[in-house]
C-alpha positions as CSV (number, residue, x, y, z in Angstrom):
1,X,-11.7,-6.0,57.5
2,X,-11.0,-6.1,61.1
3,X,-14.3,-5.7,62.3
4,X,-13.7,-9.1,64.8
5,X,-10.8,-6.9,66.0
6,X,-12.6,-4.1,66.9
7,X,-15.5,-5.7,68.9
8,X,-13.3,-8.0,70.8
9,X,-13.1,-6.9,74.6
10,X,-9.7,-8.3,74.6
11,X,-8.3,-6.7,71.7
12,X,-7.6,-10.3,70.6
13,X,-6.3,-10.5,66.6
14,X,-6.6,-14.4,66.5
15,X,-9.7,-15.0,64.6
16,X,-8.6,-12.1,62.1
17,X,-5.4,-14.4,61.8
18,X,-6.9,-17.5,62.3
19,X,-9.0,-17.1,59.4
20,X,-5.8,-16.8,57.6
21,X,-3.7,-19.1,58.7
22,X,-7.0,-21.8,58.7
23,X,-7.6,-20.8,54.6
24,X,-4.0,-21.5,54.3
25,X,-4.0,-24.8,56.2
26,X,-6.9,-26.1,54.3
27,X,-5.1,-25.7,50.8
28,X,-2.5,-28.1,49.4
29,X,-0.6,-25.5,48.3
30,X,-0.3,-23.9,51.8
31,X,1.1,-26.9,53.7
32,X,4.3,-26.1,51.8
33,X,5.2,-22.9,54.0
34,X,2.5,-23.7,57.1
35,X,4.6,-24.2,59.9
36,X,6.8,-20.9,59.4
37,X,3.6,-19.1,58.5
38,X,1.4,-20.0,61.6
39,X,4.7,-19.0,63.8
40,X,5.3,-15.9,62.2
41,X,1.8,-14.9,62.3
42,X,1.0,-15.8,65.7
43,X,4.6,-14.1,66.7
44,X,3.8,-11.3,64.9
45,X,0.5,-11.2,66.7
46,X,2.4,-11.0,70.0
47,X,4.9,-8.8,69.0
48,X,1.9,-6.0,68.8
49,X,0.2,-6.8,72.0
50,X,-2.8,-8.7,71.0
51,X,-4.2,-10.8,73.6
52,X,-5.3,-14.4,73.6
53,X,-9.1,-15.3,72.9
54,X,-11.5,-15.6,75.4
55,X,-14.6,-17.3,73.4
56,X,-16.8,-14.6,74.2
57,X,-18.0,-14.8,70.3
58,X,-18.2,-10.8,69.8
59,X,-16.1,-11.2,67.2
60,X,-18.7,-14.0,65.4
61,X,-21.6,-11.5,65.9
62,X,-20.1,-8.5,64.4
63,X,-18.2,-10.4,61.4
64,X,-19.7,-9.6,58.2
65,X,-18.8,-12.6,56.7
66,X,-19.8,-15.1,59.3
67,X,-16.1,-16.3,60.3
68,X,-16.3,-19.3,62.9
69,X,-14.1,-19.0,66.1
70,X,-13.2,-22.7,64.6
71,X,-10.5,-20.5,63.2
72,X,-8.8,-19.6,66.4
73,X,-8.8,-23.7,66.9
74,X,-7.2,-24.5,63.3
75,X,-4.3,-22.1,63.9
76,X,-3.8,-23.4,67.9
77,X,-3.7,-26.8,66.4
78,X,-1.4,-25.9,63.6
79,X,1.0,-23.7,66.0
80,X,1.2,-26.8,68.0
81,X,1.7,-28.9,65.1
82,X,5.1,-26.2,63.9
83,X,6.3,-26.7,67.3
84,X,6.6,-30.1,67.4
């Protein structure tokens, strides 16, 4: 919804992407394409001026459905996991 996006000081899109990219990573049907997706994503995310997250948890308050910054952490560890 993009609520996370909105709230966050720094403009930061990663815990609307995370959540994505961490669904994906959790299903066995996901790890097929993960690498390319998390590296797109996170590119694409770049590309548009996002900034990186901060931790401030703005984005945890005003989420709707309760998505955990543990999603920024999933796709860090899978981008680093791509770029190996």
């Amino acid at each position: 919804c993009g609520a996370c996006v909105a709230t966050c000081k720094n403009s930061s899109a990663m815990l609307f992407v995370g959540a994505k990219v961490s669904q994906y990573a959790l299903l066995p049907q996901g790890q097929v394409e993960a690498a390319d997706r998390v590296k797109n994503m996170v590119a694409q995310m770049d590309l548009e001026g996002f900034g990186n997250c901060t931790n401030t948890g703005a984005c945890e308050v005003e989420c709707p459905k309760g998505i955990s910054l543990d999603n920024i952490a999933r796709m860090n560890r899978e981008l680093i996991k791509a770029s190996i």
